[in-house]
C-alpha positions in Angstrom: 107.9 292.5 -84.5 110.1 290.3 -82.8 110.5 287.9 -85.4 111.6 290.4 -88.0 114.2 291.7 -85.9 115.4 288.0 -85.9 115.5 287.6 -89.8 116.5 290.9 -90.1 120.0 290.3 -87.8 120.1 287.0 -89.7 120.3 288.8 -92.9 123.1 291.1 -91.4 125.2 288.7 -90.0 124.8 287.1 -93.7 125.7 290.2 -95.8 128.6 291.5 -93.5 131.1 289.4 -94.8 130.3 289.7 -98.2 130.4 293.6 -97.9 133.7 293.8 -96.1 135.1 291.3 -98.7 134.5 293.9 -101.2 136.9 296.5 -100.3 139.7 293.7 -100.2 141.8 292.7 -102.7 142.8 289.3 -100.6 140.8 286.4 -101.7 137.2 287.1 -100.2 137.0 285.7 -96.1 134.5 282.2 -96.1 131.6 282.9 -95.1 130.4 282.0 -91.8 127.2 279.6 -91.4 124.9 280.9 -88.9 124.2 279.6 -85.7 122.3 276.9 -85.1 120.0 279.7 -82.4 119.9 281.9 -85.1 118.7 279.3 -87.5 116.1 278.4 -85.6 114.6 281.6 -85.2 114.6 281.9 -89.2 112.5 278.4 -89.0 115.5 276.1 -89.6 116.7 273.1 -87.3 120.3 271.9 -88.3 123.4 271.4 -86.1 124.2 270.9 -82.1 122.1 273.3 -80.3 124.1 274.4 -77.0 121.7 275.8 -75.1 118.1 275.3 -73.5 115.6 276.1 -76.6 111.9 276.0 -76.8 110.3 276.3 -80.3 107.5 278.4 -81.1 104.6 276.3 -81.9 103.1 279.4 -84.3 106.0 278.4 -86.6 106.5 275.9 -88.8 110.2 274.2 -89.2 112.3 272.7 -91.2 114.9 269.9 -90.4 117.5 270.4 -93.1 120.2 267.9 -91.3 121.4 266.6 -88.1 119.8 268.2 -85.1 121.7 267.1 -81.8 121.0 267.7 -78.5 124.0 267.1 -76.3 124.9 266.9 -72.7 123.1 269.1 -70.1 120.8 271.2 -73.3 116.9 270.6 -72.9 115.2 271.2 -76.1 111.6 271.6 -75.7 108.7 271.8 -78.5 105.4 273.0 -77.8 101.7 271.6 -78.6 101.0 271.9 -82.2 104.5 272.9 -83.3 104.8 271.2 -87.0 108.4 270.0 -87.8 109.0 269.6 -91.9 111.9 266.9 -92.3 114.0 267.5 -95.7 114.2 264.2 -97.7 117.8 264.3 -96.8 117.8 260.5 -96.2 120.7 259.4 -93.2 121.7 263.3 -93.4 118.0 264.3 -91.7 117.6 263.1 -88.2 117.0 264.2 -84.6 118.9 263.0 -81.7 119.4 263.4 -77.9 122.8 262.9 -76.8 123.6 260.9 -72.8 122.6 263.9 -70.3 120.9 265.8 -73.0 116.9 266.1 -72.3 113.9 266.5 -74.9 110.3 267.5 -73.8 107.5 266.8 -76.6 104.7 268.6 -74.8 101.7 267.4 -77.5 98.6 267.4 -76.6 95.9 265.3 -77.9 94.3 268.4 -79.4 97.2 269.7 -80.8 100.3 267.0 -81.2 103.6 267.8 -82.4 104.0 266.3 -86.2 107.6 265.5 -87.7 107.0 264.1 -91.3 109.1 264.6 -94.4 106.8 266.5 -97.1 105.3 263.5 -98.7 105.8 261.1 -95.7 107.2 258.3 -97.8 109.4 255.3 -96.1 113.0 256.2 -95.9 112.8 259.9 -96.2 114.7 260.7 -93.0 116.3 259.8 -90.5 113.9 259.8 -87.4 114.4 260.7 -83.9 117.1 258.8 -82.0 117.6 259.1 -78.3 120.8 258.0 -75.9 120.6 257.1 -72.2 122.6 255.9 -69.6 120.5 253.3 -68.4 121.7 249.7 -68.6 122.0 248.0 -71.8 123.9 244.2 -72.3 126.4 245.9 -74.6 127.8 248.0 -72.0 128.4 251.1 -70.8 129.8 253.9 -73.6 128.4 251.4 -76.5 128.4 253.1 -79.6 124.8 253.5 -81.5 124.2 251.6 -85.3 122.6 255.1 -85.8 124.8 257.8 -86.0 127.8 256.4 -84.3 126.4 257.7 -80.8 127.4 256.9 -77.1 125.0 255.5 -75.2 124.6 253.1 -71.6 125.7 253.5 -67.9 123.9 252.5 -64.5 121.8 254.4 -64.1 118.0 252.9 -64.9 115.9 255.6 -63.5 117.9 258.0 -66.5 115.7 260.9 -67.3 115.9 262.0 -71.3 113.1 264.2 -71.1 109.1 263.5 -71.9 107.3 262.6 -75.1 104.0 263.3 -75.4 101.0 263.3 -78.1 104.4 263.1 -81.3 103.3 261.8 -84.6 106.2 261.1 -87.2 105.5 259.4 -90.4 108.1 258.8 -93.5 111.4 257.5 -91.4 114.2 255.0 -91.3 116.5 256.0 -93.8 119.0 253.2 -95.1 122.7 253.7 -93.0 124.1 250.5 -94.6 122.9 247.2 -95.9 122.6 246.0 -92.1 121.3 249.4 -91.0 118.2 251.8 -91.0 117.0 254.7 -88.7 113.8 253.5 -87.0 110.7 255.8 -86.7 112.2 256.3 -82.4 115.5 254.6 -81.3 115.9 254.5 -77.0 119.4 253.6 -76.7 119.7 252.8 -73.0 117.3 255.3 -72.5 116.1 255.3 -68.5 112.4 254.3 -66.4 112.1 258.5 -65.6 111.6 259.3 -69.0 108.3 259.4 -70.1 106.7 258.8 -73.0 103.1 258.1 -74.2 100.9 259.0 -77.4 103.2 258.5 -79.8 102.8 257.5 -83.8 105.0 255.9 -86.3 103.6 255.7 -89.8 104.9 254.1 -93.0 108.4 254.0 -91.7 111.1 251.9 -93.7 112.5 250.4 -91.2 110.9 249.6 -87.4 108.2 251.5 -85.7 110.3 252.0 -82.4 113.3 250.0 -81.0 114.6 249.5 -77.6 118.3 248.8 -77.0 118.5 248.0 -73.7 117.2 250.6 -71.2 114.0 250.5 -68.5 112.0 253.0 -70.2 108.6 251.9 -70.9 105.9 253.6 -73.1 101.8 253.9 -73.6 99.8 254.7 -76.4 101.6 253.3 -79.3 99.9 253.6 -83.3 102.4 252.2 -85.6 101.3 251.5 -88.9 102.9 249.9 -92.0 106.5 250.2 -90.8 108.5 248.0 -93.3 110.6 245.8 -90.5 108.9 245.5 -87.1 106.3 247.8 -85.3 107.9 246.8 -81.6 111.6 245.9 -81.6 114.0 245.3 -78.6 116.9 244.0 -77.6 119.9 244.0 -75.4 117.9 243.4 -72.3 115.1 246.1 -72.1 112.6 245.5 -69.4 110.7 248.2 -69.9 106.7 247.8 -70.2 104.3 249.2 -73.6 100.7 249.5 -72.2 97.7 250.0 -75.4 100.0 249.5 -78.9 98.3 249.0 -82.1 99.8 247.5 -84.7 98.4 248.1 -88.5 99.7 246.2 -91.6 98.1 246.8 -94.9 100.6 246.9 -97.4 102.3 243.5 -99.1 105.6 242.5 -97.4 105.8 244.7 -94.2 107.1 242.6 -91.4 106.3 241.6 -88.0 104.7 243.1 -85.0 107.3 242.6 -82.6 110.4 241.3 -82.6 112.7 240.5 -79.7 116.3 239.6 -79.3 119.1 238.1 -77.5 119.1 238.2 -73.9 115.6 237.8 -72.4 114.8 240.7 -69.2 111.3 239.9 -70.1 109.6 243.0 -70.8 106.3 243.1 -70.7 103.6 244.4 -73.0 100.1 245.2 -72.0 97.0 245.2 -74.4 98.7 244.6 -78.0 96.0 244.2 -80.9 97.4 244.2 -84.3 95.9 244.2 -87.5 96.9 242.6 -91.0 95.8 242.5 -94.2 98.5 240.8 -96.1 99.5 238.2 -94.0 103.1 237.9 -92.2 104.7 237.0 -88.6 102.9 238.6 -85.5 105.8 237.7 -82.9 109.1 236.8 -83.7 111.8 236.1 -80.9 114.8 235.4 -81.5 118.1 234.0 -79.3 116.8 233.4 -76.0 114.4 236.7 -76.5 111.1 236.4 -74.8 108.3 238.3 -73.1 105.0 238.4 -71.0 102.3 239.8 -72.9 98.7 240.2 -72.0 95.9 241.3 -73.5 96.7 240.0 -77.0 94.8 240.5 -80.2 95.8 239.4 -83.5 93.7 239.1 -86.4 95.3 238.6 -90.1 98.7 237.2 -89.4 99.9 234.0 -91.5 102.0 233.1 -88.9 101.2 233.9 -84.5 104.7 232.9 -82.7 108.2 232.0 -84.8 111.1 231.4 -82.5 113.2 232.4 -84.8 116.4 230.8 -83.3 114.3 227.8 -81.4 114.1 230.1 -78.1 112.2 228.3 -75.6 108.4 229.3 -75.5 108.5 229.4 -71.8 110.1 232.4 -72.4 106.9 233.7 -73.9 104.0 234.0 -72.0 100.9 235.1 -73.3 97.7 235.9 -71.2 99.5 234.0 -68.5 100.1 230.3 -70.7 103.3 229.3 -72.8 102.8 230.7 -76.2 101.3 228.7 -78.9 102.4 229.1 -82.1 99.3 227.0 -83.4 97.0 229.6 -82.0 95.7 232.7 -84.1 95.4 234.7 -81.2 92.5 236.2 -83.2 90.7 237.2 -79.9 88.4 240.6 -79.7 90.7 243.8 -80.2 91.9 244.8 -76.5 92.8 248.6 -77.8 90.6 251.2 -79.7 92.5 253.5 -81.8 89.6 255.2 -83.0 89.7 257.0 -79.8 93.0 258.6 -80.0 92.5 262.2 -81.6 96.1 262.7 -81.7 96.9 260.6 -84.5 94.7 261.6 -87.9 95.2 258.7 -90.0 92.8 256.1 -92.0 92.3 252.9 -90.3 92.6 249.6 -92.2 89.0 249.2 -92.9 87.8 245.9 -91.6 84.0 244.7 -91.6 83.0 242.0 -89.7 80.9 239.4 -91.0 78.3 237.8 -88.6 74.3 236.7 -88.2 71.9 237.1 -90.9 71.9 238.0 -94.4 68.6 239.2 -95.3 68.4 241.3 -98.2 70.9 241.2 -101.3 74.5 242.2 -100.1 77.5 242.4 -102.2 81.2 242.3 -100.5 83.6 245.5 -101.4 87.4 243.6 -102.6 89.1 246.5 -101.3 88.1 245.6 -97.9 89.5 242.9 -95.4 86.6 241.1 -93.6 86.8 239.3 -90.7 84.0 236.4 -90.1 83.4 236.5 -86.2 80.4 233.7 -85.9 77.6 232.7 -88.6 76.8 234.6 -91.0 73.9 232.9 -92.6 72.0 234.0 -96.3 68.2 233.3 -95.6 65.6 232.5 -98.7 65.1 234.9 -100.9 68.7 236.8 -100.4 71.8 236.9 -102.1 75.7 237.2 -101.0 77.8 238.3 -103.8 81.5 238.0 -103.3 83.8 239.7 -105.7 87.2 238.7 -107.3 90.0 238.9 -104.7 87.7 238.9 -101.9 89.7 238.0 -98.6 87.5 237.1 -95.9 89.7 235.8 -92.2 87.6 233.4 -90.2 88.2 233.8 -86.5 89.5 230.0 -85.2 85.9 229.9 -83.3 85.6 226.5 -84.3 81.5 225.4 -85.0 80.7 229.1 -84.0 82.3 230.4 -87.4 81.1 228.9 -90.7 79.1 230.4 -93.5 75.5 229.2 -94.6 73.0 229.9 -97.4 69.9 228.4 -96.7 66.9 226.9 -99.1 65.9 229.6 -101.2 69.2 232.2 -100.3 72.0 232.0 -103.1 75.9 232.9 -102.9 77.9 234.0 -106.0 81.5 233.6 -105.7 82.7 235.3 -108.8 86.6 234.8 -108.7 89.1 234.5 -111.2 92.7 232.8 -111.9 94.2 235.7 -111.0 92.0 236.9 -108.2 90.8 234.3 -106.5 88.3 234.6 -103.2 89.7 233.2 -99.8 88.0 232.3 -96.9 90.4 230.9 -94.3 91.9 231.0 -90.8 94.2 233.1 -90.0 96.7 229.8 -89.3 94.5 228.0 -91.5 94.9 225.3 -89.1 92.9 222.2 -89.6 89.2 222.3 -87.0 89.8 226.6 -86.6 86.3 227.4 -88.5 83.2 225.3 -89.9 83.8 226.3 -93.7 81.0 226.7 -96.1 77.3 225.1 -96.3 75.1 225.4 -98.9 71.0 223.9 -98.8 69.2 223.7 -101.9 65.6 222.4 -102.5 66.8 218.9 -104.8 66.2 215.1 -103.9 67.6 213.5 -101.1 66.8 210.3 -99.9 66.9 211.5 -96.7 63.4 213.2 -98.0 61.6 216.6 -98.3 62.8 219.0 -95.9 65.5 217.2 -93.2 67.6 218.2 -90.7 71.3 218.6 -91.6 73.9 217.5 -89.3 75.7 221.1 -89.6 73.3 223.7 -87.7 70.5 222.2 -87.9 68.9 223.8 -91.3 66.4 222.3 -93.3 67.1 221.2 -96.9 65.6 218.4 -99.6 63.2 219.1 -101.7 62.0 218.0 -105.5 63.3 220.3 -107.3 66.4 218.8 -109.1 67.2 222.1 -111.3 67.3 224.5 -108.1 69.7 227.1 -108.3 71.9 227.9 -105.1 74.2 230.3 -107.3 77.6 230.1 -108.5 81.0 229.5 -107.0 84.0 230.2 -109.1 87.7 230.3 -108.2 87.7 229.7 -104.3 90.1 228.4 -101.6 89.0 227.2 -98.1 91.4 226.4 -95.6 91.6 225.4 -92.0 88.0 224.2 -91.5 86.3 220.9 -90.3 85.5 222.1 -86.6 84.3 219.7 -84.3 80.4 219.4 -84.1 80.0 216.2 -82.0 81.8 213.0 -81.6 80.3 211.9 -84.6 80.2 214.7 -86.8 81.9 217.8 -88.4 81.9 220.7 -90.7 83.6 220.0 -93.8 85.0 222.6 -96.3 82.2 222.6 -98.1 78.8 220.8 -97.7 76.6 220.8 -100.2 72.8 219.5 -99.1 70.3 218.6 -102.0 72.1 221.4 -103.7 70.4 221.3 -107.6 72.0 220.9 -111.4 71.4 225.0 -111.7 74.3 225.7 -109.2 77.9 226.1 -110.8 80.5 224.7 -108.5 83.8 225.2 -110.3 87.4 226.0 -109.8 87.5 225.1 -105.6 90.1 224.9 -103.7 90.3 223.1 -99.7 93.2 222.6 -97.6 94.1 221.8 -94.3 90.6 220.5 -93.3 89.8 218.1 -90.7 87.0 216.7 -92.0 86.2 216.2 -95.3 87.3 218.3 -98.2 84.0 218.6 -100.2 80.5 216.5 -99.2 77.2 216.0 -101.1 74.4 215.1 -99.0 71.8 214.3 -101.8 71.2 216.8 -104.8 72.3 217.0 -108.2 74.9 219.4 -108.6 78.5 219.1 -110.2 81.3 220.6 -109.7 84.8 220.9 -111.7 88.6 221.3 -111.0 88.7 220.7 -107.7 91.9 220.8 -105.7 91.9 218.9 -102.5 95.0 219.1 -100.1 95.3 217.4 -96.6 91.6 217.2 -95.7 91.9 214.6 -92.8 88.8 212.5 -93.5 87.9 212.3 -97.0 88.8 214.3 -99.4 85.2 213.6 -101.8 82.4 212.5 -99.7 78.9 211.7 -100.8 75.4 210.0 -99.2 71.4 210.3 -100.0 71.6 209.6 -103.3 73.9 212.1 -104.9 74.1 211.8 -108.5 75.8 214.4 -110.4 79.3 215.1 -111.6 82.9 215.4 -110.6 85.4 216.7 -113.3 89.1 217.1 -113.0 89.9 217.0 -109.4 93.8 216.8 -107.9 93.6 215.2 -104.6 96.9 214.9 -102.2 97.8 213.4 -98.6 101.2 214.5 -97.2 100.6 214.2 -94.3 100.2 210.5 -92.2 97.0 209.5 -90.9 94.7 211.4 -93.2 91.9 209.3 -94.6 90.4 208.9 -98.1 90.4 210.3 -101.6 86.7 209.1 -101.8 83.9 208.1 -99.7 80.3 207.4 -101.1 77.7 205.8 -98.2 73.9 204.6 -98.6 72.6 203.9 -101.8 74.3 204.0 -105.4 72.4 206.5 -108.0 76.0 206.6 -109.6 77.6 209.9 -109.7 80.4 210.2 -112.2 83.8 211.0 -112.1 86.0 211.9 -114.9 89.8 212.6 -114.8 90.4 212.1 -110.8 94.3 212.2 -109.9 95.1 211.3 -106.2 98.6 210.9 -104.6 99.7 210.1 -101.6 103.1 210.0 -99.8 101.9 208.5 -96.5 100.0 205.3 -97.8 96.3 205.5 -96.7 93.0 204.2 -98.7 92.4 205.6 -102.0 88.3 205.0 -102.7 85.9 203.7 -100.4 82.1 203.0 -100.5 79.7 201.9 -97.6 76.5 200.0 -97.4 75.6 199.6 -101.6 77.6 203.1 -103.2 79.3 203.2 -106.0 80.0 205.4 -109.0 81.4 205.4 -112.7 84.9 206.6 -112.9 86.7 207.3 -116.0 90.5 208.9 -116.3 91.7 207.4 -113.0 95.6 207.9 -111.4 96.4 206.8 -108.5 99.6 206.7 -106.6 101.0 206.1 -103.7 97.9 204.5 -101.4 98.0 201.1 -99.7 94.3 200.0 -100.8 92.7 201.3 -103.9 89.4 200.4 -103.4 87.8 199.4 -100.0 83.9 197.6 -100.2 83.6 198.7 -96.5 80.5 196.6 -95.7 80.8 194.3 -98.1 79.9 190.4 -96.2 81.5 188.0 -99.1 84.0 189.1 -101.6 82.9 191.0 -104.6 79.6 191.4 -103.2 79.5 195.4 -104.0 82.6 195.5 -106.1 81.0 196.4 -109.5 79.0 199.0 -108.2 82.0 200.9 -108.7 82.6 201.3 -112.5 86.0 202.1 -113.9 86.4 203.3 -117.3 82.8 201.6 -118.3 83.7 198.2 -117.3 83.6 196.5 -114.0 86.9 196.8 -111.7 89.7 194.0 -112.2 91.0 193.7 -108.7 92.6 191.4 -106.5 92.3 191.2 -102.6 95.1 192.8 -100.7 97.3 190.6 -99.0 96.1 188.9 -96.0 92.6 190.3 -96.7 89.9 187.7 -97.4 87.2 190.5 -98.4 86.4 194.2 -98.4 90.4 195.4 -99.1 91.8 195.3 -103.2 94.3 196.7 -105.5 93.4 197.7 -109.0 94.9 195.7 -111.2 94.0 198.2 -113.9 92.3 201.4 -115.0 94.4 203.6 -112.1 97.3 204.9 -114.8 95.2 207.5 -116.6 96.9 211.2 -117.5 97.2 213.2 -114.7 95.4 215.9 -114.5 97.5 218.8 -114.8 97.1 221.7 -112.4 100.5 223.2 -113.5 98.3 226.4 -114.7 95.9 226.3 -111.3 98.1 229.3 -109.8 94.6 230.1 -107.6 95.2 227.4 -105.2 98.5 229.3 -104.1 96.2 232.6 -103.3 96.2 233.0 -99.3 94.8 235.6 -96.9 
């Protein structure tokens, strides 16, 4: 009953004017808009409310425009109490005024929800909070948001508590240089509280701290367009369990920080990506101490964004790095937190044995944690625009098929599979290994120098499966002193298996190896492996076609290397170039090959007889364009070292169409 009566005085207070206007032959009196009390018992929240108001949690409201709580008003909303924002853009926002006091009492059962209808970026405003704690822009600074007053002295400020709030669909456009953020503390004070809260698909940042001591728990903010965590003006405030989700192309960082640093501090932080970006960006002097830190998916860890000294940023007690993922176990569970009901981004893990046919989803992010191994008689199936993130877990991380197991890589030019490092740093994973049952003159069934599997056989038409538009990056870990994992290794792999359309990059070890077998492989695209880009041993004797090889960077090795004996694999159309010198082709003990549509560009020595004991003792096992090589010995070499006088000018091969080997994680 006591909610009619409400409506029902409403309604008066509405008609009144209009009736008395009747009787009048003056122009009719304006009429008057009703209070902003009133409104709110008919479900509304617009205007400054002036006095203490608790909403009724068995309603449901509607924000149709600025709701402002000033000086000395608390303004409290109950568990459950479901707030409707009106896509009203910068017109549609909530804010606390200095002195002024909200209390979000949520609970996890039942949180309070503020959401425009459809929850899209940019809808409204957000909720906006002004303190008179300190803040590096002074006392009585005026906000970017809504032209409000905020900063003093006082850094134990109390604004009120915040507890168990979901809002979803903020950050409204203000200006070109301005948005609304999911929460804005403006100066806001260490005796406010505030923990459990969500910010989802927000246009702008998650929440930002503009100076101000207060610090906050419990953070889920997913897909906000700029950055999940931003501060700056010297907040020193601490964020204890945040989680950070990205899963929509071009959303920003995880946390940014500027100007001044007061080192805040920020406890358990795992965020997750699946488009790439920045994790943590600083910029000015800006800086932190984080612990706890867990980032998986991120092209890009640290970026000091105006050179800031690291030593400003200290993660898990060290300087930060920016050449570490960070990719270490997640160190906060959102699954746990009832208050929040939204989808997670789904991402599998990938580790031990494959022993049974299994087939990869493309819609899903996986994340390879260790070996993940395809045993005889299974296959691995990997869809078109597959991404798969290696953890940088250096010889722990790698993917094998064994004798007998088969992987189909089924990519295409426009959706290519990638399996890569978060950084893609050079040495983070072990990259991809393949054993098949062909010859190898290392014999039937020997021991690879990668994990230890078993591979040879007689068969030379074996069938390991088919690999099709792939991109590697950031493999070669370190086995041993003597040996490592290259991007991919093929072992007595047979003339069944379709290798085609590969790209490796940023390995530290060879690019591609065949260790015996008869397989081929075409268009391969080989960028800043560190040893050699082609390597080969144990008899190899199938078939490179079309292969673009590059070195920018000084001190990587070789385009090829072929060791042991010669059963003279063939290579058509090779096109290496190099900006930083280096050796071009090399062959140990009595290699060699047949190469036909040669360029070369670039390298210091073109073709290096590495054991050779007189000059021209091994030289024409290497066949160029169906003749022996015309060389001449480098100068101030007496053996082993030569230029190509000829036959190292064919076409290039043109990978102006290979868009694929852009793809990334």
């Amino acid at each position: 009953m006591k909610k009619l009566t409400i409506k029902i005085l409403g309604l008066a207070i509405l008609v009144m004017p209009f009736l008395s206007s009747c009787s009048d032959d003056d122009d009719p009196a304006p009429v008057p808009v009703p209070e902003v009390i009133e409104l709110l018992g008919l479900g509304e929240m617009n205007g400054q409310l002036s006095e203490d108001y608790t909403l009724d949690a068995t309603k449901s409201y509607e924000l149709t425009g600025s709701f402002i709580v000033p000086e000395g008003v608390t303004f409290t909303i109950p568990a459950g109490t479901q707030i409707t924002a009106e896509n009203g853009g910068t017109d549609v926002y909530i804010a606390v005024l200095m002195g002024g006091k909200i209390n979000i009492n949520g609970t996890t059962a039942n949180p309070v929800v503020m959401s425009s209808a459809n929850g899209n970026p940019g809808d409204w405003g957000g909720l906006t909070i002004c303190g008179q704690a300190t803040t590096t822009a002074g006392a009585g600074s005026e906000a970017e948001v809504g032209g409000f007053i905020y900063g003093g002295s006082d850094d134990t400020d109390n604004s009120g508590v915040i507890k168990n709030l979901v809002i979803t669909g903020t950050g409204a456009q203000i200006n070109s240089e301005s948005q609304y953020n999911g929460v804005s503390f403006y100066a806001v004070g260490s005796g406010t509280v505030v923990e459990n809260v969500a910010v989802i698909n927000g246009s702008d940042d998650g929440v930002e701290f503009f100076g101000g001591t207060v610090s906050v728990s419990n953070l889920f903010l997913q897909n906000n367009e700029d950055d999940a965590i931003d501060w700056t003006e010297g907040w020193n405030g601490t964020i204890t369990n945040a989680y950070v989700e990205h899963t929509i192309d071009d959303f920003s960082t995880v946390v940014e920080g500027d100007k001044v640093n007061n080192n805040p501090k920020i406890i358990n932080l795992t965020a997750v990506s699946t488009t790439g970006g920045t994790a943590l960006q600083f910029k000015k002097e800006s800086g932190a101490t984080i612990t706890g830190l867990s980032l998986s998916g991120y092209a890009k860890s640290i970026d000091m964004k105006d050179d800031g000294p690291l030593a400003n940023v200290i993660i898990d007690g060290v300087e930060a790095d920016p050449a570490n993922s960070y990719n270490a176990p997640a160190t906060v569970d959102p699954s746990t937190w009832t208050w929040v009901n939204a989808e997670l981004a789904e991402v599998e893990t990938l580790s031990g044995n494959v022993d049974s046919d299994v087939t990869l989803d493309a819609s899903k992010t996986y994340r390879l944690t260790s070996s993940y191994i395809v045993q005889d008689g299974a296959t691995l199936t990997i869809p078109a625009g597959t991404k798969i993130h290696a953890d940088a877990g250096g010889t722990d991380v790698y993917i094998a098929v064994l004798m007998g197991g088969k992987i189909n890589i089924e990519g295409t030019s426009d959706n290519p599979v990638v399996i890569a490092s978060d950084l893609s740093q050079p040495g983070d994973w072990g990259g991809l290994t393949i054993c098949g049952k062909a010859t190898t003159s290392a014999g039937v069934d020997a021991e690879a120098e990668v994990g230890g599997f078993i591979y040879g056989g007689t068969t030379d038409d074996d069938n390991s499966g088919s690999i099709s538009y792939l991109v590697i990056k950031g493999t070669g870990a370190q086995i041993n002193s003597e040996s490592q994992y290259n991007g991919v290794s093929l072992y007595a792999v047979g003339s069944a298996t379709t290798i085609e359309n590969v790209a490796v990059i940023n390995g530290s070890d060879d690019g591609i190896e065949f260790f015996g077998g008869t397989v081929s492989a075409s268009n391969l695209y080989l960028e800043n492996n560190e040893d050699d880009s082609v390597d080969w041993t144990e008899g190899w004797n199938g078939k490179v076609t079309n292969a673009y090889i590059s070195h920018t960077i000084a001190g990587f090795s070789t385009v090829f290397e072929g060791d042991k004996v010669n059963n003279n694999p063939q290579f058509e159309n090779i096109t290496a170039i190099s900006t930083v010198g280096g050796t071009a082709l090399q062959f140990k003990k009595t290699s060699g090959g047949s190469i036909t549509g040669l360029y070369l560009e670039g390298y210091d020595v073109d073709l290096d007889m590495k054991d050779e004991t007189t000059a021209n003792e091994y030289v024409n096992n290497v066949q160029i364009d169906g003749g022996n090589p015309d060389v001449t010995l480098v100068a101030g070499e007496t053996l082993r070292k030569y230029t190509l006088n000829a036959g190292k000018d064919a076409a290039k091969v043109d990978i102006s169409t290979w868009s694929w080997i852009e793809a990334g994680l």
